[in-house]
Wavefront OBJ file of the C-alpha trace (Angstrom):
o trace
v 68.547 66.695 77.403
v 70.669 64.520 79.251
v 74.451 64.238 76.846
v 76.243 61.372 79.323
v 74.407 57.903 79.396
v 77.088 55.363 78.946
v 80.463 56.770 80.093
v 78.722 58.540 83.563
v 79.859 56.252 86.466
v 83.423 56.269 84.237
v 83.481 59.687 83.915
v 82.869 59.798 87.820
v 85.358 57.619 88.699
v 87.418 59.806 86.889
v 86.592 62.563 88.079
v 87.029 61.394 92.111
v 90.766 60.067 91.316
v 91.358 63.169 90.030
v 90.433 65.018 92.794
v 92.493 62.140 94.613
v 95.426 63.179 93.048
v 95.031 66.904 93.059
v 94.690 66.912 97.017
v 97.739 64.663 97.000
v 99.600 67.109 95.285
v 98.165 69.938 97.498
v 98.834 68.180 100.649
v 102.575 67.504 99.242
v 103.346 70.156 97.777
v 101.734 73.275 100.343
v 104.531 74.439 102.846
v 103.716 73.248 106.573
v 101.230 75.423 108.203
v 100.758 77.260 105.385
v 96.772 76.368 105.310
v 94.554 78.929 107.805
v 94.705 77.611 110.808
v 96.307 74.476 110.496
v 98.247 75.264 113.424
v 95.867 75.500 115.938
v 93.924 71.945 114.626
v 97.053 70.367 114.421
v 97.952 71.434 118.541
v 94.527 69.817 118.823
v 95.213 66.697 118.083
v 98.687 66.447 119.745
v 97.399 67.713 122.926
v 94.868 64.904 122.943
v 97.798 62.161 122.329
v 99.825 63.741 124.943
v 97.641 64.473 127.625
v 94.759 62.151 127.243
v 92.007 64.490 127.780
v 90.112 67.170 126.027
v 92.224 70.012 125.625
v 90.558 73.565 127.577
v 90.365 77.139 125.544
v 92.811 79.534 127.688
v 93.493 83.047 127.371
v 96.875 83.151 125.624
v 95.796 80.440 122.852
v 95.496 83.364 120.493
v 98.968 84.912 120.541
v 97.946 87.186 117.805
v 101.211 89.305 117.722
v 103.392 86.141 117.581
v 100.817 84.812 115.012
v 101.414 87.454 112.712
v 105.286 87.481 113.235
v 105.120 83.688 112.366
v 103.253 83.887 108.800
v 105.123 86.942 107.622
v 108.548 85.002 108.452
v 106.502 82.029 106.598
v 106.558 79.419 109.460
v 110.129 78.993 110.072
v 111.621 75.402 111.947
v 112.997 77.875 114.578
v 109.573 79.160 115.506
v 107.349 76.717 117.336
v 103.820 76.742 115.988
v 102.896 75.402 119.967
v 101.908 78.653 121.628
v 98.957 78.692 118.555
v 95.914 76.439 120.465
v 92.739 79.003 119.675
v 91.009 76.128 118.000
v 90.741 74.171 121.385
v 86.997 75.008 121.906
v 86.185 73.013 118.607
v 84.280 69.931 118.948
v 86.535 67.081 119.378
v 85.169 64.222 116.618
v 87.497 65.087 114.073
v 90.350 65.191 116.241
v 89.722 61.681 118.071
v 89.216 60.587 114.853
v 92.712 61.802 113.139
v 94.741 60.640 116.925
v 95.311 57.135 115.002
v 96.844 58.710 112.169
v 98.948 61.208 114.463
v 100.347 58.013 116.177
v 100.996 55.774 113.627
v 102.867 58.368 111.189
v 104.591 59.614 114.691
v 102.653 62.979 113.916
v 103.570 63.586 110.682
v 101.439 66.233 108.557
v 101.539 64.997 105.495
v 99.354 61.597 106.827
v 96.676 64.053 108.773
v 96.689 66.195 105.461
v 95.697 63.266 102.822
v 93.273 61.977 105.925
v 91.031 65.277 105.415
v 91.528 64.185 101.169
v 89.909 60.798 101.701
v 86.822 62.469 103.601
v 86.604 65.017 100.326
v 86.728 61.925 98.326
v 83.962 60.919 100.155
v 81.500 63.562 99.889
v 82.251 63.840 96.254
v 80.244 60.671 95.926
v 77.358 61.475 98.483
v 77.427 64.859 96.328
v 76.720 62.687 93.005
v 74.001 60.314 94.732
v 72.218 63.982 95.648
v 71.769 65.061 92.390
v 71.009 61.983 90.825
v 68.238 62.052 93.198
v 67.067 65.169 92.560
v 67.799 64.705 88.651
v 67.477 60.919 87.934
v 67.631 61.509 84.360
v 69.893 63.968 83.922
v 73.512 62.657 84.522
v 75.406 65.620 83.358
v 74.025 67.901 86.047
v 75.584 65.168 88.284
v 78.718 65.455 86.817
v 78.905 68.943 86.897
v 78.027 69.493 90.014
v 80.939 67.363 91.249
v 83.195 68.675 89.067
v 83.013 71.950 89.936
v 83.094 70.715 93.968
v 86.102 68.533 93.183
v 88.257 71.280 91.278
v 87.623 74.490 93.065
v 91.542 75.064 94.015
v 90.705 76.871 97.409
v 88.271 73.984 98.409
v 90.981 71.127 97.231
v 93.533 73.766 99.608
v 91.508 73.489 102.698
v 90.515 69.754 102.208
v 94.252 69.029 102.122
v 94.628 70.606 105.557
v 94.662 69.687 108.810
v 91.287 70.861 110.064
v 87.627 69.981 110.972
v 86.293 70.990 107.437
v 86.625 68.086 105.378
v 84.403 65.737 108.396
v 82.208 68.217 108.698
v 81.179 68.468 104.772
v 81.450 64.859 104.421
v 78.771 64.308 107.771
v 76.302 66.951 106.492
v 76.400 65.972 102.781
v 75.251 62.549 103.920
v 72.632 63.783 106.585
v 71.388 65.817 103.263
v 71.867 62.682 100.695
v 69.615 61.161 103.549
v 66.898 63.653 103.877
v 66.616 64.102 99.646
v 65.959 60.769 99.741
v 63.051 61.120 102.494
v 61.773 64.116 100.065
v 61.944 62.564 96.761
v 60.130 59.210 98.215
v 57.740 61.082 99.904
v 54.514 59.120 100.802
v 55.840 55.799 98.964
v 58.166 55.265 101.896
v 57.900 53.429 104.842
v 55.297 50.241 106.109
v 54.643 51.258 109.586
v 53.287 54.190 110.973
v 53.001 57.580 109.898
v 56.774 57.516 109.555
v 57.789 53.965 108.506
v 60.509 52.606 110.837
v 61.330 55.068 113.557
v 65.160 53.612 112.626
v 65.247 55.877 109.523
v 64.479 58.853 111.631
v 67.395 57.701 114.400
v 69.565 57.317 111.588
v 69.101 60.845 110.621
v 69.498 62.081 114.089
v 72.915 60.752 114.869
v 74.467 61.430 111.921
v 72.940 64.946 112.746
v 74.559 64.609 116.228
v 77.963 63.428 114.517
v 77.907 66.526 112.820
v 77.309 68.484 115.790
v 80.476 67.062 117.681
v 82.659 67.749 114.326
v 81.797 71.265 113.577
v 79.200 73.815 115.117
v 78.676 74.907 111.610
v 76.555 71.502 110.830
v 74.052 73.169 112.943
v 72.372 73.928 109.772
v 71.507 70.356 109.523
v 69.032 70.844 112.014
v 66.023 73.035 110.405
v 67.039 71.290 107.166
v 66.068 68.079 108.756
v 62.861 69.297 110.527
v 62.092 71.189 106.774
v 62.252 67.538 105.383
v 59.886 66.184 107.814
v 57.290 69.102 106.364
v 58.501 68.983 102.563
v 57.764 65.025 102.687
v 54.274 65.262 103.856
v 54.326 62.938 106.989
v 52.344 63.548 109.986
v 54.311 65.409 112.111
v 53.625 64.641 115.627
v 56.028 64.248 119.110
v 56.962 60.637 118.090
v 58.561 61.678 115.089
v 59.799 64.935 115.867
v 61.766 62.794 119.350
v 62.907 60.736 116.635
v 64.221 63.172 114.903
v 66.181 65.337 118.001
v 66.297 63.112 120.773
v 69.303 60.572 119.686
v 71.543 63.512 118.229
v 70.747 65.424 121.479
v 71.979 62.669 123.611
v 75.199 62.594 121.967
v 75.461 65.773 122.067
v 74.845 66.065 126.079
v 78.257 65.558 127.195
v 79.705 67.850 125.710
v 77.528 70.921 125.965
v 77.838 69.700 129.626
v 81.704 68.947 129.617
v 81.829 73.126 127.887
v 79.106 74.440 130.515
v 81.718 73.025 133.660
v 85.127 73.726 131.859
v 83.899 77.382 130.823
v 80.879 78.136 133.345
v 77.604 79.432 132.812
v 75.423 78.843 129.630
v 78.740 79.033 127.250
v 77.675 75.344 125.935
v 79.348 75.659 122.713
v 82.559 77.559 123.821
v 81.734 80.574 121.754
v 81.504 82.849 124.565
v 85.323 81.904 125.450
v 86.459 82.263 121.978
v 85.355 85.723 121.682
v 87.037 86.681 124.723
v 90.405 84.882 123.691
v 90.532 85.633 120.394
v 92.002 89.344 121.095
v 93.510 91.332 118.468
v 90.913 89.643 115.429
v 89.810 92.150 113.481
v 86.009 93.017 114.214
v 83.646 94.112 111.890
v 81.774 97.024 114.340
v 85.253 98.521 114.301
v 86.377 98.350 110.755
v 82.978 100.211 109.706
v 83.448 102.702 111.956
v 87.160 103.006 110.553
v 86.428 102.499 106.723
v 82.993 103.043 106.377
v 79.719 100.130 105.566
v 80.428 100.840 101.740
v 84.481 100.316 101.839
v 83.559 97.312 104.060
v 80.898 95.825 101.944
v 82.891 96.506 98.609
v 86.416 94.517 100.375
v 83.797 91.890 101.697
v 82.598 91.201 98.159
v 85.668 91.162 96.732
v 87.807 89.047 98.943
v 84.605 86.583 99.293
v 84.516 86.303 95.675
v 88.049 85.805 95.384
v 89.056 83.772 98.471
v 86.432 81.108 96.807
v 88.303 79.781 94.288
v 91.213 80.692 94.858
v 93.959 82.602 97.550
v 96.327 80.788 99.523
v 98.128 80.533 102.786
v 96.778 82.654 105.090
v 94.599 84.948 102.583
v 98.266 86.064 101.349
v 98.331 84.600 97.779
v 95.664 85.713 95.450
v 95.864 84.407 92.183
v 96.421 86.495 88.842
v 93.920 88.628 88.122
v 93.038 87.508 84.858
v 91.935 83.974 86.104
v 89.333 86.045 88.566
v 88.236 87.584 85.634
v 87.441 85.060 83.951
v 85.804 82.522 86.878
v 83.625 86.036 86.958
v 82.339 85.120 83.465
v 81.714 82.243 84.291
v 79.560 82.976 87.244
v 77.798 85.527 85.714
v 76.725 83.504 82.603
v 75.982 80.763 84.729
v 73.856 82.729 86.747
v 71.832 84.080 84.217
v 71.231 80.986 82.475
v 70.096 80.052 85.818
v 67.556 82.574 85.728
v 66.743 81.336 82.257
v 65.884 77.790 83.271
v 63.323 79.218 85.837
v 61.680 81.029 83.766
v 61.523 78.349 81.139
v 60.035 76.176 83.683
v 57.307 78.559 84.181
v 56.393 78.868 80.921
v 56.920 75.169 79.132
v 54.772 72.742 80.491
v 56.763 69.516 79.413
v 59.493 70.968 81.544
v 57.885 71.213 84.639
v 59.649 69.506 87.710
v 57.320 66.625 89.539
v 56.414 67.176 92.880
v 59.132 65.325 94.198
v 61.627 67.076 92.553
v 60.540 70.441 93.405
v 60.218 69.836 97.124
v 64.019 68.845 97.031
v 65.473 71.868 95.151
v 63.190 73.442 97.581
v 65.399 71.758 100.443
v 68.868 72.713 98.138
v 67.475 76.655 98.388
v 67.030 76.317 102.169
v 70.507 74.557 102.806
v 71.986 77.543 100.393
v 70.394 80.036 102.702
v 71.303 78.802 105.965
v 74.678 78.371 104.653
v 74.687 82.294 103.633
v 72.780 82.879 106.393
v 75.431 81.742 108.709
v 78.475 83.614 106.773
v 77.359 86.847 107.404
v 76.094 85.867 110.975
v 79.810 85.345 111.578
v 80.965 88.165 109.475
v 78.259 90.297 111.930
v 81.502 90.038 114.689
v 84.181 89.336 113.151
v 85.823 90.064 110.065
v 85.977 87.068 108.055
v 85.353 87.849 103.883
v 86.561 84.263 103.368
v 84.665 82.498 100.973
v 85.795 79.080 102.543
v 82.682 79.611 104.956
v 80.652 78.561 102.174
v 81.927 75.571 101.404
v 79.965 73.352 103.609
v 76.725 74.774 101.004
v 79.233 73.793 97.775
v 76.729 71.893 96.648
v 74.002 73.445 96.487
v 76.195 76.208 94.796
v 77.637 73.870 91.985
v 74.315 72.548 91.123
v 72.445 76.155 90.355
v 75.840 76.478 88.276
v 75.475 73.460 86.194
v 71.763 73.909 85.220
v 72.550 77.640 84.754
v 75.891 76.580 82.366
v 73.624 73.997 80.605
v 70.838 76.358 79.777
v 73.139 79.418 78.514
v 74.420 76.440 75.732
v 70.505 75.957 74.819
v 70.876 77.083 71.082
v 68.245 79.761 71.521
v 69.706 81.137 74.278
v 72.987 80.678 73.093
v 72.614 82.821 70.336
v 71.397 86.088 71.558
v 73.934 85.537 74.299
v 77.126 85.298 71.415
v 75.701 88.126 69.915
v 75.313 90.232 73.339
v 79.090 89.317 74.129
v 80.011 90.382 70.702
v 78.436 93.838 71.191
v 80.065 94.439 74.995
v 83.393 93.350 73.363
v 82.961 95.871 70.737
v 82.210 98.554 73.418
v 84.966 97.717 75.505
v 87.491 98.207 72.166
v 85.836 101.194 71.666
v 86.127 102.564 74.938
v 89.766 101.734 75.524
v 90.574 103.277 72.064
v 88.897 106.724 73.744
v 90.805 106.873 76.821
v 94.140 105.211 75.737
v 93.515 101.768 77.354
v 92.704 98.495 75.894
v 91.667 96.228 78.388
v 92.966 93.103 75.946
v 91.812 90.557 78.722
v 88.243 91.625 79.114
v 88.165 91.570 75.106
v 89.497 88.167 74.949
v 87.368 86.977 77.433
v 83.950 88.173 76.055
v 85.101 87.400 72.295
v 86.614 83.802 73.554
v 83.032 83.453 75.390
v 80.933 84.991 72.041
v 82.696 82.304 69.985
v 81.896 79.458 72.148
v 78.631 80.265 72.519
v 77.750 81.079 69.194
v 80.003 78.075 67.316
v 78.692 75.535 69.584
v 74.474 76.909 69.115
v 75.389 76.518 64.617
v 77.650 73.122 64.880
v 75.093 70.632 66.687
v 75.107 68.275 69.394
v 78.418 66.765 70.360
v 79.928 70.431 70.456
v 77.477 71.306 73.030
v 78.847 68.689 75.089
v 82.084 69.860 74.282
v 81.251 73.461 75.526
v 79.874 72.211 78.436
v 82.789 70.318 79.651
v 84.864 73.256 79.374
v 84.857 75.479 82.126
v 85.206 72.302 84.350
v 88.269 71.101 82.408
v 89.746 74.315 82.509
v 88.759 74.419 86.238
v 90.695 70.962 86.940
v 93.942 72.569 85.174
v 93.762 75.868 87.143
v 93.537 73.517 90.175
v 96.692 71.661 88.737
v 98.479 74.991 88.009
v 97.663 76.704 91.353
v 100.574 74.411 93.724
v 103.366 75.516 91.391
v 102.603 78.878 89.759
v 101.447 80.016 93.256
v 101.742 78.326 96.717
v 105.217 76.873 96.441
v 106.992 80.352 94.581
v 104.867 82.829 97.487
v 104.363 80.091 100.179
l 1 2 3 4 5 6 7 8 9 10 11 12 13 14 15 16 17 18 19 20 21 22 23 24 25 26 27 28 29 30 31 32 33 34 35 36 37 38 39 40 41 42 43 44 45 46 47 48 49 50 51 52 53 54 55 56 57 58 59 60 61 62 63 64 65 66 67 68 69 70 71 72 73 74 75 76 77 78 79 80 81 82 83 84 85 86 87 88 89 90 91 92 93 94 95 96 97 98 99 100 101 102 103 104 105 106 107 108 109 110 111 112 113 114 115 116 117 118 119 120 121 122 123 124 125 126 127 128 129 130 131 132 133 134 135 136 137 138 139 140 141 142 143 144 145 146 147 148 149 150 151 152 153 154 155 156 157 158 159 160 161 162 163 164 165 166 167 168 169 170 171 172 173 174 175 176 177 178 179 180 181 182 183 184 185 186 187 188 189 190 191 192 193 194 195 196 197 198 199 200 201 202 203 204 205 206 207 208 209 210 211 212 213 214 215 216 217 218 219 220 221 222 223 224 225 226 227 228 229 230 231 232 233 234 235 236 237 238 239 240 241 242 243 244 245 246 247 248 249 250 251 252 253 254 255 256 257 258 259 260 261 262 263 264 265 266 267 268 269 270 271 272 273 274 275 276 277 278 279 280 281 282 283 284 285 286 287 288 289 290 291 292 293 294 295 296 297 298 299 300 301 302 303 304 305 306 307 308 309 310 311 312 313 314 315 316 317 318 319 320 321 322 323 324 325 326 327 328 329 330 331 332 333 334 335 336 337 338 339 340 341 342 343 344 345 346 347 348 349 350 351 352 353 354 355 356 357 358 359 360 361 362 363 364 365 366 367 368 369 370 371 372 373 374 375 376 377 378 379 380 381 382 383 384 385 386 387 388 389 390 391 392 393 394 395 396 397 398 399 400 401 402 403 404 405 406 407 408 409 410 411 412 413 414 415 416 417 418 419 420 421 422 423 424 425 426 427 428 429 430 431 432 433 434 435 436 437 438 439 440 441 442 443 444 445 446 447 448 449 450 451 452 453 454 455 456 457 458 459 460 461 462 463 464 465 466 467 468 469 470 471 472 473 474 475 476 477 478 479 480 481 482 483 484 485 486 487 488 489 490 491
């Protein structure tokens, strides 16, 4: 059932100033290099104003003793973040891009800081026009996914940064918004040829190339575009597939062959220089051979988890532990109502998705994967539990955890969940009465979450909706509350 006709694109206006304002306050209010790396992207772009030219990856960038003297003494005015330039391998669209800014503000951060907010603000919307594709009918799931995109407080951290990110989501949530669109319309598209106008397809493939000269990590966009060409049903042939490749490949070109001269042999991306500068990052071979696989995997977890929606600076401000524990709920209710609406749509025919519709959540799964896929490729080398890898796949995480919220407030399901919670509350009193320890937050949490559930399932329509909005609202004012009860008292 689709709750928001009427007040949608208000409610989405909303929900984008906002965001707006949150990153504002973010950008203000987070101490100067206090984002990771911020640094190194901001050396980036002053090196490009200063010397004119494309700055080269050297050994020395990555001063890792002098970077770790530097964030425990906070970033200090006496210290000179210069010597920190380990992010000079990075494609350079971002930072061409942000050079105006840099010159007109006379390099001020706060200016490069609120430019990264504007590109959030702008894959907010593509975000919307994906899942109104997807769901045409069902405006809430639109609003939820958003929501939960626009409020995450480590996601509205790192899009108030100086850094690469922001581009790069904005770039590959339109490339996606694009091929949806090719997947929903399927066969209905196009007049000539097998694949309409071979413009659509160009279009595709520079935006894909854009991508490529923002952020390696956009690679991704690649197989999702060539699993587009298959989920849509078109003839697949050379034409289409040169239409596809060819134009982003040609942008491309001068860098890979700018990187191949600059750092020799087939290092076309740079990574092969990185790893050799970057001396003194922790690396995963070694801290399993330290720690063990199951220390490593149970830290990973954690600090993933964690380091998602929330811990600041340099991963040196968690937030309180209570708040984790109760985004945890969340997830895990979310998750199995998620597993709830598959089921259901196995089972009740008037739910079942039209072909269109399942061939794009079939492209949201792939884009999920990659994305996972190419976190733990990284974390393979290098020891990086930082859930702000997955952000370019936010999407396609916040959607799974709308439908999954939305079904867990189905009355029928809501029931036997209330009544679930009410039972593992009861066992948790009990237990903490045996060994002399109450956990009062885990009780409040599953009671708070028994009550919801069960009082919205008895009391009817509107405080569904009510129930619904709720871990979103309280997501927007943990996002508000992070900035002062956190990053400016430990930052």
């Amino acid at each position: 059932m689709n709750w928001l006709r009427r007040p949608a694109p208000l409610i989405l206006f909303a929900i984008v100033v906002a965001y707006c304002v949150l990153g504002v306050l973010y950008a203000i209010y987070t101490p100067p290099w206090q984002a990771p790396d911020e640094p190194a992207h901001y050396n980036y772009i002053r090196y490009l104003v200063e010397w004119r030219r494309l700055p080269v990856l050297q050994p020395g960038d990555y001063p890792h003793a002098y970077l770790e003297e530097i964030k425990a003494a906070k970033f200090p005015p006496e210290m000179t973040i210069e010597p920190i330039r380990y992010e000079f391998w990075q494609p350079p669209l971002y930072y061409l891009l942000a050079v105006p800014v840099y010159v007109l503000f006379g390099g001020a951060l706060i200016p490069l800081r609120l430019f990264s907010v504007a590109c959030g603000a702008g894959s907010l919307i593509i975000a919307y026009s994906i899942v109104r594709q997807i769901f045409p009918r069902s405006e809430s799931l639109a609003l939820g996914t958003i929501a939960l995109v626009a409020f995450v407080p480590q996601h509205l951290a790192m899009t108030a940064a100086v850094n690469n990110d922001a581009l790069a989501e904005l770039i590959l949530a339109v490339v996606m918004w694009r091929l949806v669109r090719w997947v929903v319309r399927g066969e209905t598209w196009g007049t000539k040829g097998a694949w309409g106008k071979p413009g659509e397809l160009v279009e595709v493939s520079v935006l894909i190339g854009l991508g490529l000269l923002t952020k390696t990590s956009t690679v991704i966009s690649v197989p999702l575009a060539l699993a587009a060409l298959v989920l849509s049903r078109k003839r697949i042939n050379a034409r289409s597939i040169a239409y596809l490749l060819l134009p982003a490949g040609l942008l491309v070109l001068p860098w890979l062959v700018r990187n191949a001269a600059v750092y020799g042999g087939l290092d076309l991306l740079g990574w092969e220089r990185h790893s050799a500068v970057v001396v003194g990052q922790p690396r995963t071979a070694e801290w399993i051979a330290l720690y063990g696989p199951g220390n490593v995997l149970r830290w990973g977890l954690t600090t993933t988890f964690q380091s998602f929606w929330a811990q600041f600076g340099w991963m040196a401000v968690p937030i309180d532990l209570r708040i984790y524990q109760a985004l945890a709920l969340f997830c895990g209710l979310a998750a199995i109502g998620f597993f709830l609406y598959i089921r259901r749509l196995g089972q009740e025919r008037r739910l079942s998705l039209d072909t269109a519709t399942r061939r794009a959540a079939g492209l949201l799964v792939l884009w999920l994967l990659l994305g996972g896929a190419s976190y733990l490729w990284y974390n393979a080398t290098f020891v990086q539990h930082q859930g702000r890898y997955l952000f370019p796949t936010l999407v396609a995480i916040a959607l799974p955890a709308a439908l999954g919220w939305r079904e867990v407030l189905r009355p029928a399901n809501a029931r036997w969940l209330a009544v679930a919670l009410l039972i593992g509350t009861g066992i948790l009193a009990g237990r903490g009465l045996i060994v002399g320890q109450i956990s009062k937050t885990a009780i409040v949490l599953t009671g708070g979450a028994a009550v919801i559930l069960g009082g919205q399932s008895l009391l009817g329509e509107r405080w569904r909706l009510l129930a619904f909005v709720l871990p979103y609202l309280g997501l927007a004012t943990l996002a508000l509350f992070c900035p002062f009860a956190f990053i400016v008292p430990y930052l």
